[in-house]
VEXBAMAR-414648 format. One line per field, with one value per residue (C-alpha): residue in one letter; x negated, y, z negated. Coordinates in Angstrom, 1 decimal. Last residue first. Layout:
VEXBAMAR-414648
residuo: A; ...
X: X; ...
Y: Y; ...
Z: Z; ...
This chain:
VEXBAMAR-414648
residuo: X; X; X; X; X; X; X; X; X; X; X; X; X; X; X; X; X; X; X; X; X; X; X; X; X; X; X; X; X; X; X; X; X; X; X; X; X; X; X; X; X; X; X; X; X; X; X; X; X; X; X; X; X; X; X; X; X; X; X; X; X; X; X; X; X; X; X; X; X; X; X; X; X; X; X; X; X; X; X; X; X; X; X; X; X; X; X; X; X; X; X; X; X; X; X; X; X; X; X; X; X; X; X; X; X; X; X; X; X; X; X; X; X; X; X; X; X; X; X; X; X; X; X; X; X; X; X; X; X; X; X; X; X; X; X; X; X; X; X; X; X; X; X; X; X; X; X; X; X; X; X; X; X; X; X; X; X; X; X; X; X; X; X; X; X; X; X; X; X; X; X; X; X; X; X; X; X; X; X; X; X; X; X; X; X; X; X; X; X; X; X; X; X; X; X; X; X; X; X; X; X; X; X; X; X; X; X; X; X; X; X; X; X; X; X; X; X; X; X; X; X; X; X; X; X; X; X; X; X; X; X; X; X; X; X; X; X; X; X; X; X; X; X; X; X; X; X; X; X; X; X; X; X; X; X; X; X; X; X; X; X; X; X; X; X; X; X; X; X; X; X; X; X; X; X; X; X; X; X; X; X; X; X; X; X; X; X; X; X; X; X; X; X; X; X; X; X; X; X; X; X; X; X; X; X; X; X; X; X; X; X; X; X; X; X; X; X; X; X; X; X; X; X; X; X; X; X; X; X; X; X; X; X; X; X; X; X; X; X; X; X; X; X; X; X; X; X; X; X; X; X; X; X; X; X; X; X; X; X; X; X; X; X; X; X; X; X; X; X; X; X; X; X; X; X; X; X; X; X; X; X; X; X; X; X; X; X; X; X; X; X; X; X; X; X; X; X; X; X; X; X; X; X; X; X; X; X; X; X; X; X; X; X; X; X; X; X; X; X; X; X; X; X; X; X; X; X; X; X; X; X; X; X; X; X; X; X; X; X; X; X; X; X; X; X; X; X; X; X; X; X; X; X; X; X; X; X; X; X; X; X; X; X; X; X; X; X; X; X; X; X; X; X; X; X; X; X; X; X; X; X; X; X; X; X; X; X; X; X; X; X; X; X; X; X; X; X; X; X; X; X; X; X; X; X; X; X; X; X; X; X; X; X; X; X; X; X; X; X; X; X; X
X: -50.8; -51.7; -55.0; -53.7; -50.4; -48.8; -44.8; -44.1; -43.2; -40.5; -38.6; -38.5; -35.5; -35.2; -33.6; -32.6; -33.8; -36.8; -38.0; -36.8; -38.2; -35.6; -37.0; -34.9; -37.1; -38.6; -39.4; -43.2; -43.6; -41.8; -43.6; -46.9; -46.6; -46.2; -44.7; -41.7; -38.0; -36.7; -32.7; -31.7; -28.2; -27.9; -27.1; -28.3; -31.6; -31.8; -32.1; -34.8; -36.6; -36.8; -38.0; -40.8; -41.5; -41.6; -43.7; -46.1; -46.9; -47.8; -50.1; -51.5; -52.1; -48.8; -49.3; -46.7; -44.6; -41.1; -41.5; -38.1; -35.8; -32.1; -29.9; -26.8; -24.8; -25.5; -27.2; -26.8; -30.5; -31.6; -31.6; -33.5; -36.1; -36.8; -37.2; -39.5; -41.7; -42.5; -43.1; -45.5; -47.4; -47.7; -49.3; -46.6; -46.8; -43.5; -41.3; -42.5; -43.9; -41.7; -41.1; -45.0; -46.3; -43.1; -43.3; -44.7; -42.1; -40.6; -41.1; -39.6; -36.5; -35.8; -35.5; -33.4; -31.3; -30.3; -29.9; -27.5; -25.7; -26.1; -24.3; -21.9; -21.3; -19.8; -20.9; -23.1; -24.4; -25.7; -27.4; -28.5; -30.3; -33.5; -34.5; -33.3; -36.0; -38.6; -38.7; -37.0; -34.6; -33.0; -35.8; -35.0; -37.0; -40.0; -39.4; -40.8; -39.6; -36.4; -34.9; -31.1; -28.8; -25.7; -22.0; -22.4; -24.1; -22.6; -19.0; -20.6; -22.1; -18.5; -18.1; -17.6; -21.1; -19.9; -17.2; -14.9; -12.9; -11.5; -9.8; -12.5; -15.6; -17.8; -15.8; -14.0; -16.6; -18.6; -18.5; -21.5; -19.8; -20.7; -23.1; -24.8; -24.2; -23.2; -25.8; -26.3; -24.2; -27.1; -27.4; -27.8; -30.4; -32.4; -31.8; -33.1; -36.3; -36.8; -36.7; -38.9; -41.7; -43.9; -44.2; -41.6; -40.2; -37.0; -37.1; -33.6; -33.3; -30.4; -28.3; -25.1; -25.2; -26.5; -24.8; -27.2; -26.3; -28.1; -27.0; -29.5; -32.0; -33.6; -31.3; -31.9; -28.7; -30.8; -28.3; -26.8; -29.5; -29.6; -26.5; -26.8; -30.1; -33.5; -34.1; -37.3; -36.2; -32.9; -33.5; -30.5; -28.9; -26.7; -25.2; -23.3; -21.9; -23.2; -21.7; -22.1; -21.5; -21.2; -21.1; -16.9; -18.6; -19.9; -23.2; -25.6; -29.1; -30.6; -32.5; -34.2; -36.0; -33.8; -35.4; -34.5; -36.6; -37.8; -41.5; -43.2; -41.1; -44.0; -47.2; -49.4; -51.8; -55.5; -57.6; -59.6; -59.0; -56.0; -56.8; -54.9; -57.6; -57.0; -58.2; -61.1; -62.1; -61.9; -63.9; -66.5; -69.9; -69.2; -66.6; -69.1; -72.2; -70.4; -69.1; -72.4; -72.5; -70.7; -68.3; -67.1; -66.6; -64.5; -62.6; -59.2; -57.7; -60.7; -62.1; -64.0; -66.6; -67.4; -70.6; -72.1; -68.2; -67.1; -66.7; -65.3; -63.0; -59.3; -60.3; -59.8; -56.0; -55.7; -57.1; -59.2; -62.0; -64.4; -67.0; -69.7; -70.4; -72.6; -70.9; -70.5; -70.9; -68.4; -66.1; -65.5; -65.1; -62.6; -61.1; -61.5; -59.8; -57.3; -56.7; -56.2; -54.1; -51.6; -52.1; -51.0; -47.8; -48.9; -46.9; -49.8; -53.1; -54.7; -54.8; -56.2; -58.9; -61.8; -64.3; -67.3; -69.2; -65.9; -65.2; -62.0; -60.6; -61.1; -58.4; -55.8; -56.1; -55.8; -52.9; -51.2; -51.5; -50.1; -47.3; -46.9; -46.5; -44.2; -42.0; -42.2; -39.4; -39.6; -43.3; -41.8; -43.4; -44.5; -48.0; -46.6; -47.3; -49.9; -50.8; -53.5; -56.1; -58.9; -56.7; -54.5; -58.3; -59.2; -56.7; -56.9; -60.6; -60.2; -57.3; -60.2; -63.0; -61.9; -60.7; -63.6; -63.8; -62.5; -62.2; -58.4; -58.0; -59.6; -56.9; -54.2; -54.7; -53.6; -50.5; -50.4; -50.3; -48.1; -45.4; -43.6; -46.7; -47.2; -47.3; -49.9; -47.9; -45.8; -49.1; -48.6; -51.6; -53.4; -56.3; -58.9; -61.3; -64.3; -67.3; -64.2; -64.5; -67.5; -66.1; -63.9; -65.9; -68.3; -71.6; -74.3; -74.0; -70.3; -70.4; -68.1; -68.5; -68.0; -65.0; -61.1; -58.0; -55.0; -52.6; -49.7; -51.7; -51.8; -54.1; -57.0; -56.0; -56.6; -57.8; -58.9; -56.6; -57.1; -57.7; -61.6; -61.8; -64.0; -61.2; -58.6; -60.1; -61.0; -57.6; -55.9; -58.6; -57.1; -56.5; -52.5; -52.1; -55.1; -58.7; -60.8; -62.9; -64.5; -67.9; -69.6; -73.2; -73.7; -74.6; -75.2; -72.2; -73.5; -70.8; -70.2; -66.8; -66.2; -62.6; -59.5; -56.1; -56.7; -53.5; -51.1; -49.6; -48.6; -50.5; -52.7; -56.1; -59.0; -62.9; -66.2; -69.3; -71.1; -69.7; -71.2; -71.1; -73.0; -72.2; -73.2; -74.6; -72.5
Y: 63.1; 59.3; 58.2; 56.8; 55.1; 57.9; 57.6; 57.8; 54.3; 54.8; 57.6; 60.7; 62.8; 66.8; 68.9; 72.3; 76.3; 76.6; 73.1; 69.6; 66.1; 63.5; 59.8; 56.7; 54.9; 52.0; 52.3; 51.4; 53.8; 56.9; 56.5; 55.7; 59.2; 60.7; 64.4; 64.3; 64.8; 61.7; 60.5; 57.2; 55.6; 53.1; 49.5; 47.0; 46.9; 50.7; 50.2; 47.2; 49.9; 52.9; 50.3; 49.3; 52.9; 54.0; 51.0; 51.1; 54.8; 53.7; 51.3; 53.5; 56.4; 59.1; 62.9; 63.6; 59.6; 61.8; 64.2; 65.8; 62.9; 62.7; 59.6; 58.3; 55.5; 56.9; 54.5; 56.3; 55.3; 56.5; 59.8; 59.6; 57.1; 59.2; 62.2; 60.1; 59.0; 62.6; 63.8; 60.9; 62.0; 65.3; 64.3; 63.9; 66.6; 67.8; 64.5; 64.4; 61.1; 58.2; 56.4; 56.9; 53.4; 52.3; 54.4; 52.6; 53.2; 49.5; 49.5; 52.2; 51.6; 48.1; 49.3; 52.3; 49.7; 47.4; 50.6; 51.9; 48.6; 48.2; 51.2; 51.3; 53.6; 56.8; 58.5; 61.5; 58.1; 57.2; 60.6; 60.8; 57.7; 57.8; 61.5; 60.0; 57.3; 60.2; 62.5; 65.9; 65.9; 68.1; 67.9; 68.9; 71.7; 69.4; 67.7; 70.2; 69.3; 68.4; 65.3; 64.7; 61.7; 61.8; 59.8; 59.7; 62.6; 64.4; 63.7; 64.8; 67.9; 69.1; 68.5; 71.5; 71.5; 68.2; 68.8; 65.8; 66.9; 64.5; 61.5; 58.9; 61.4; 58.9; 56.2; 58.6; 60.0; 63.4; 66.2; 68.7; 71.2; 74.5; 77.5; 78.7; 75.1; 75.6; 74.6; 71.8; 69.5; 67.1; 67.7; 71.0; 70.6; 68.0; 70.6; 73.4; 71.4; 70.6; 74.4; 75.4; 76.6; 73.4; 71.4; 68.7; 65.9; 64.4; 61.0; 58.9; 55.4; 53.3; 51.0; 53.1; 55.9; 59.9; 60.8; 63.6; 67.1; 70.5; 73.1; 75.9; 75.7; 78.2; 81.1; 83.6; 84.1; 83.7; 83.9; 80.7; 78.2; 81.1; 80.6; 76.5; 76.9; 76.5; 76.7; 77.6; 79.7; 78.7; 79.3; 78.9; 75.8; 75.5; 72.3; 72.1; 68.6; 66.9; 63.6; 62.1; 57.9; 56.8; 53.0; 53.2; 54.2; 51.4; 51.9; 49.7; 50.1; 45.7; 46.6; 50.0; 47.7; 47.3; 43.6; 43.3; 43.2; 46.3; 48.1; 46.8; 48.2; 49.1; 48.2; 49.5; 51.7; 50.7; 52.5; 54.7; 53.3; 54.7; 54.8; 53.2; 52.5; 48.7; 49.6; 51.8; 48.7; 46.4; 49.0; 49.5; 48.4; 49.1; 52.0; 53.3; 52.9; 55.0; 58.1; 58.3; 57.8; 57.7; 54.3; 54.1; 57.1; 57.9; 54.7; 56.0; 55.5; 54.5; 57.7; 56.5; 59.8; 59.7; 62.1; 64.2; 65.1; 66.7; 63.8; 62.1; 64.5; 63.7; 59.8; 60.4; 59.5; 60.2; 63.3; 64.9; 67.8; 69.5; 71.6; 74.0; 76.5; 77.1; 80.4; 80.4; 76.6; 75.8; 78.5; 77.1; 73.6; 74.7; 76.6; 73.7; 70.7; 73.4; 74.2; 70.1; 69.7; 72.2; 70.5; 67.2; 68.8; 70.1; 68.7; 67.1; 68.5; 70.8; 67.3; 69.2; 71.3; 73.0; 75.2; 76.5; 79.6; 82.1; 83.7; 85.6; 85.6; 81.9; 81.2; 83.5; 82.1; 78.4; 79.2; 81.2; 77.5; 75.5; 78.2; 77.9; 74.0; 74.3; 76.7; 80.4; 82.4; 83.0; 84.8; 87.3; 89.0; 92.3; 91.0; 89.8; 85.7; 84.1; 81.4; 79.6; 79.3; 81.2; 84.2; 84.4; 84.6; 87.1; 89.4; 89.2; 89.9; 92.9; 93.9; 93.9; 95.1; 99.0; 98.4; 97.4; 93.3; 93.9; 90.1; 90.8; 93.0; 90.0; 87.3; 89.4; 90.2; 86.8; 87.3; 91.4; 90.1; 87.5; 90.0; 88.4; 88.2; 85.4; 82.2; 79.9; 77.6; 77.5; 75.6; 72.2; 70.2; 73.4; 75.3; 75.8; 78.6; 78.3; 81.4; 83.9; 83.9; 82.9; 82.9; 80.4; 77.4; 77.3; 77.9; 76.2; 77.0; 75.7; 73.7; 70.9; 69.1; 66.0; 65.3; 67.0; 66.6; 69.0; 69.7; 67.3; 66.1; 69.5; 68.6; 70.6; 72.8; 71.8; 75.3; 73.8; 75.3; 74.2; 76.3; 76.7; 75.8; 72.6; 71.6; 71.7; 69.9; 67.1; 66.8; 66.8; 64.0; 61.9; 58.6; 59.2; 58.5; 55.7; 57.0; 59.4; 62.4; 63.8; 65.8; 68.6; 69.6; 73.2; 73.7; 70.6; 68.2; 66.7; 64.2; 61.7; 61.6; 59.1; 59.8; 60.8; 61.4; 59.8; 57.5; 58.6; 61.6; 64.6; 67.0; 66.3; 63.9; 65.4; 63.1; 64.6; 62.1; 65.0; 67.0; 69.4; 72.1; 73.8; 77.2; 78.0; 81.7; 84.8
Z: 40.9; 40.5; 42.5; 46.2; 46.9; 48.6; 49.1; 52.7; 53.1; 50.0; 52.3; 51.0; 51.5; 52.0; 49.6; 49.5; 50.1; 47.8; 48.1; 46.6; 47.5; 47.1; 46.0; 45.5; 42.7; 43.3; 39.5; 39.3; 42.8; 41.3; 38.2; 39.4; 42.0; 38.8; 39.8; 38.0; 37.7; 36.5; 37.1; 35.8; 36.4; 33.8; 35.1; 33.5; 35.5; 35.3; 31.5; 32.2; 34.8; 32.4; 29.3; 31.6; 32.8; 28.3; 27.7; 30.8; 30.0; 26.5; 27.4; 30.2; 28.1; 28.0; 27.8; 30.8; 31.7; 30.8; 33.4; 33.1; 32.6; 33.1; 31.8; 33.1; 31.1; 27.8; 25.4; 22.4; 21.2; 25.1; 24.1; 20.4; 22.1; 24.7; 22.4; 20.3; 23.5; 24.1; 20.8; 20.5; 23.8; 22.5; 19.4; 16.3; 13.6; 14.8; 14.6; 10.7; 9.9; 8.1; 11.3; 12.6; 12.1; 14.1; 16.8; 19.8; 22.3; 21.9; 18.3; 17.0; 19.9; 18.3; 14.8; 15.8; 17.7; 14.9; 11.9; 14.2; 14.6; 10.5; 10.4; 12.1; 15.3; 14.7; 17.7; 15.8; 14.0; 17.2; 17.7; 14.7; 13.8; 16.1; 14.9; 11.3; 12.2; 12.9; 10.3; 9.5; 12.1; 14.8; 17.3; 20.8; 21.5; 20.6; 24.2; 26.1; 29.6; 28.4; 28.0; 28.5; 28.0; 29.6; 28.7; 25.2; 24.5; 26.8; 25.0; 21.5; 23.1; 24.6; 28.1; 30.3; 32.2; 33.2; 35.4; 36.4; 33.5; 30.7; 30.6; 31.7; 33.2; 34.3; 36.0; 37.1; 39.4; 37.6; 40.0; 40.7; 42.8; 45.8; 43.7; 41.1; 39.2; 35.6; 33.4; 30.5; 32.6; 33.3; 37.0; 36.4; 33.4; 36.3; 39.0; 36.6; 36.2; 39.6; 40.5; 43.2; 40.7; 40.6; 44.1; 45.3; 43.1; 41.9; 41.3; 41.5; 39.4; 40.6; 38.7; 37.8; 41.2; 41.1; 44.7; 46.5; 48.7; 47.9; 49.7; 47.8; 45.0; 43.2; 42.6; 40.0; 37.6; 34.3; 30.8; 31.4; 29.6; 26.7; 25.5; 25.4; 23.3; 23.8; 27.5; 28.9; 32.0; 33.3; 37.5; 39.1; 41.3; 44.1; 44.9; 48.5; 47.1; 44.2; 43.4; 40.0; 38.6; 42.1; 41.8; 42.8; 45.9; 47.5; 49.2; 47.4; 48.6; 48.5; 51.9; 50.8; 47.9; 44.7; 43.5; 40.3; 37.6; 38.0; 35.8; 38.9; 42.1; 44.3; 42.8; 40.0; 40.3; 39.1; 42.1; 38.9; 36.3; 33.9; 30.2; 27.5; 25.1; 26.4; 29.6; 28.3; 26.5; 29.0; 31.2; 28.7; 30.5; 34.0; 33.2; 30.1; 32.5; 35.6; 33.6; 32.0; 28.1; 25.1; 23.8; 20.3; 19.2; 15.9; 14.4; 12.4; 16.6; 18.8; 21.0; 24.4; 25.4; 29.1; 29.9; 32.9; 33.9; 37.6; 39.6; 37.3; 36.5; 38.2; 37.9; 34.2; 34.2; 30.5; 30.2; 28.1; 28.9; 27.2; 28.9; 28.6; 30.8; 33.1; 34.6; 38.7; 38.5; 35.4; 36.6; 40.0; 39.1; 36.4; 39.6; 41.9; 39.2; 38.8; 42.0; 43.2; 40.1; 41.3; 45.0; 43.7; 41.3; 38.0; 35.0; 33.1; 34.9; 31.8; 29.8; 26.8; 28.3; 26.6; 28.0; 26.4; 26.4; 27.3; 30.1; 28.7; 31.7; 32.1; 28.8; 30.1; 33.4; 31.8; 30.1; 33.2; 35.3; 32.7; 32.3; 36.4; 35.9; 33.2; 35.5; 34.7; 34.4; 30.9; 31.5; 33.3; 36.5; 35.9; 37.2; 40.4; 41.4; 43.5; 40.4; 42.3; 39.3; 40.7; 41.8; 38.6; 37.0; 39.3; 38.9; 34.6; 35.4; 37.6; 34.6; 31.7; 33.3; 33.1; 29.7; 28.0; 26.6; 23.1; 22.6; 21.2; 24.5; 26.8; 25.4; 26.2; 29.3; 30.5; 28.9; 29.9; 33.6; 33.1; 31.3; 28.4; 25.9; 23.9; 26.0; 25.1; 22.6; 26.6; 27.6; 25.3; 25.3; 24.6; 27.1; 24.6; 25.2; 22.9; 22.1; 22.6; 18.3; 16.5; 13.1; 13.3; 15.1; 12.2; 13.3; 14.8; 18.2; 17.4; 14.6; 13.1; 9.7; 7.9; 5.5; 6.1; 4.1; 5.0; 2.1; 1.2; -2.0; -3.4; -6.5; -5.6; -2.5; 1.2; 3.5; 7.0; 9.3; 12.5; 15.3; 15.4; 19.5; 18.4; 16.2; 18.0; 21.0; 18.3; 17.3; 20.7; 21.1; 18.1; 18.8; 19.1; 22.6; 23.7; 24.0; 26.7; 26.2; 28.9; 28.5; 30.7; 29.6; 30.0; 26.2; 24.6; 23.2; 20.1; 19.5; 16.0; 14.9; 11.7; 11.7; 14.0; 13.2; 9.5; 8.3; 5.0; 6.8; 5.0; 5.7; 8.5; 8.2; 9.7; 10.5; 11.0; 10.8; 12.7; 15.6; 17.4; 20.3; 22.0; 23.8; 27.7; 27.1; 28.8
């Protein structure tokens, strides 16, 4: 295998549909072995440029079809096309479950190797290997469904090694990976790179993960192309304000304790009353739910993942569930959302919660969960229901009856507090992944439900738009929403003076805020 170069000249990609460029006036020549970060704010148009090294973007626009893809400048890969030289790019997606296409991880990361036509006798030490190098100690028959998103992250970048292909790129390959997740990943791309030389593309917001592995820094401007390339040290020295501004996290920039509250809900100011309990779980048993889709299919896995757990969800608080990927954070957060039955012992909601109807959340109808908990998955796409993004914004109010011009008051508000508003007309799935994100935020917390449950809700955001979406978190914690996030942002738990519970395999334990680490994020 040869390191593969890469280049980029005055290229620019608008989607269908959309009136602004993604990304414009590119200029990168990226030579084999050389190992390049990209860093800008969400919505710059790295995902772009990742795409379109790997050869995944269709590039077909038809005379007169002015919803077709527009395109100017070129890409090569070792001077070709990136679609005709295939296994020459392995791109590891924003998004790992697009990865997913067999139902077996064995035969996923096998996949990959059979389409490359790698002999069959080198094919399965490979797919072993791979698993090996990336951390993911699991059976080959296991199924894909009952991965985590950490674990999925984890198979996508196996499939994508045991291929060994020229180049490597990474499209935030640490977002939903707990510390020693990233720590593996961060080895194994380490490990390939030096066993293989090859080339590599990485972006990430919180770049302090690769510095130590990148030759170059590349700073993306949205509609503007590059505007900063060099060594990792010169563009921090020289662009620092810019990177700042471009929404990337510095390195030793986290913010303090309790920064995105207004009011001051250190361990001394816990409230203990209980007509503040908005849900009490008691004995809580949890099972796995794979990756949910539809109510059906959320009870269909029986697998337990969680035992005996005990925790009070209260109006004013924010709670942060963390603990490494695979133990079931996820299915806690649908659990404690009513969108599964608990396994086991009760999840009850207080009075104060439930009104008239039962204590027992998973037997709410959608319209009363909607207005009493707001839920966002893990992949927030699933969620969609609209064809742009201010009917995203209007239908869960107008699900509620509220009038009109009240609905039209707080969609307005919402677009421009999670940076939106240039993207109202824009179809919620040709957003970035940081976009999708933010939208599905918006869309929950537009019904303003007094409990709301998060499953990493900071993944795919720059630093501007992290702060908006923790700022927004702490005011609606200030006024009393009960916030639950299920995350691995050590920012997030930190910024929110959150109450944190650390789940394993068999329960819960506590985490006091001392022990919280106040190091690089993740």
């Amino acid at each position: 295998m040869t390191s593969a170069h890469i280049t980029f000249r005055g290229w620019g990609w608008r989607y269908p549909e959309r009136q602004a460029w993604a990304v414009r006036n590119v200029e990168l020549d990226i030579r084999p072995g050389e190992r390049v970060a990209v860093v800008g704010s969400s919505g710059a148009g790295k995902s772009t440029v990742l795409r379109a090294a790997a050869g995944v973007l269709a590039d077909d626009p038809d005379d007169g079809d002015e919803t077709a893809a527009s395109v100017e400048g070129t890409v090569l890969v070792d001077g070709a096309d990136p679609r005709t030289v295939r296994g020459r790019v392995g791109l590891v997606m924003q998004d790992p479950e697009a990865h997913t296409v067999m139902s077996r991880i064995g035969d996923d990361v096998a996949f990959g190797c059979e389409n490359l036509g790698v002999p069959r006798n080198e094919i399965w030490p490979r797919v072993e290997h791979a698993l090996d190098v990336v951390g993911l100690d699991l059976p080959l028959d296991r199924s894909t469904t009952k991965l985590s998103g950490g674990q999925r992250q984890r198979l996508a970048l196996a499939g994508v090694l045991a291929m060994r292909p020229g180049a490597l790129v990474l499209d935030e390959p640490c977002a939903n990976l707990d510390p020693s997740g990233v720590t593996q990943v961060h080895d194994a791309v380490r490990a390939l790179l030096d066993d293989t030389g090859a080339t590599l593309l990485v972006v990430e917001h919180r770049i302090g993960t690769w510095l130590d592995l990148v030759d170059r820094l590349v700073l993306l401007e949205p509609g503007g192309g590059v505007v900063a390339d060099a060594a990792p040290g010169e563009v921090l020295a020289v662009h620092g304000d810019a990177l700042e501004r471009g929404g990337v996290w510095i390195p030793g920039s986290a913010p303090a304790r309790g920064s995105a509250r207004a009011v001051a809900v250190g361990p001394e100011a816990h409230v203990t009353s209980d007509d503040v309990d908005l849900l009490r779980a008691r004995g809580l048993a949890t099972s796995r739910s794979g990756r949910p889709r539809t109510r059906r299919r959320l009870r269909e896995q029986t697998h337990h993942v969680g035992q005996d757990i005990d925790l009070a969800v209260r109006s004013g608080r924010v709670l942060a569930v963390t603990g490494p990927n695979g133990v079931g954070k996820s299915t806690l957060g649908l659990t404690l959302a009513g969108l599964l039955r608990p396994a086991g012992g009760t999840l009850d909601a207080t009075p104060r919660l439930a009104g008239t109807t039962s204590t027992a959340p998973s037997s709410w109808t959608s319209r009363e969960l909607a207005a009493r908990i707001g839920t966002v998955f893990q992949d927030p796409e699933h969620q969609f229901i609209a064809r742009s993004v201010r009917e995203e914004l209007v239908a869960g109010p107008a699900a509620l009856g509220l009038p009109e011009a009240e609905v039209d008051e707080r969609v307005t508000g919402l677009l421009d507090t999670f940076r939106l508003d240039h993207l109202a007309d824009a179809n919620p799935f040709t957003l970035s992944g940081g976009e999708q994100r933010r939208l599905a935020i918006a869309a929950v917390v537009a019904t303003r439900p007094p409990v709301l449950v998060l499953d990493e809700p900071t993944s795919g955001q720059d630093r501007a738009t992290w702060t908006a979406v923790v700022d927004h978190l702490g005011a609606l914690a200030d006024d009393g929403t009960a916030v639950v996030v299920v995350t691995h942002d050590r920012d997030l738990v930190r910024a929110l003076d959150a109450d944190e519970v650390v789940l394993h395999a068999d329960g819960l334990t506590a985490a006091a805020p001392d022990d919280i680490a106040t190091g690089e994020p993740r």
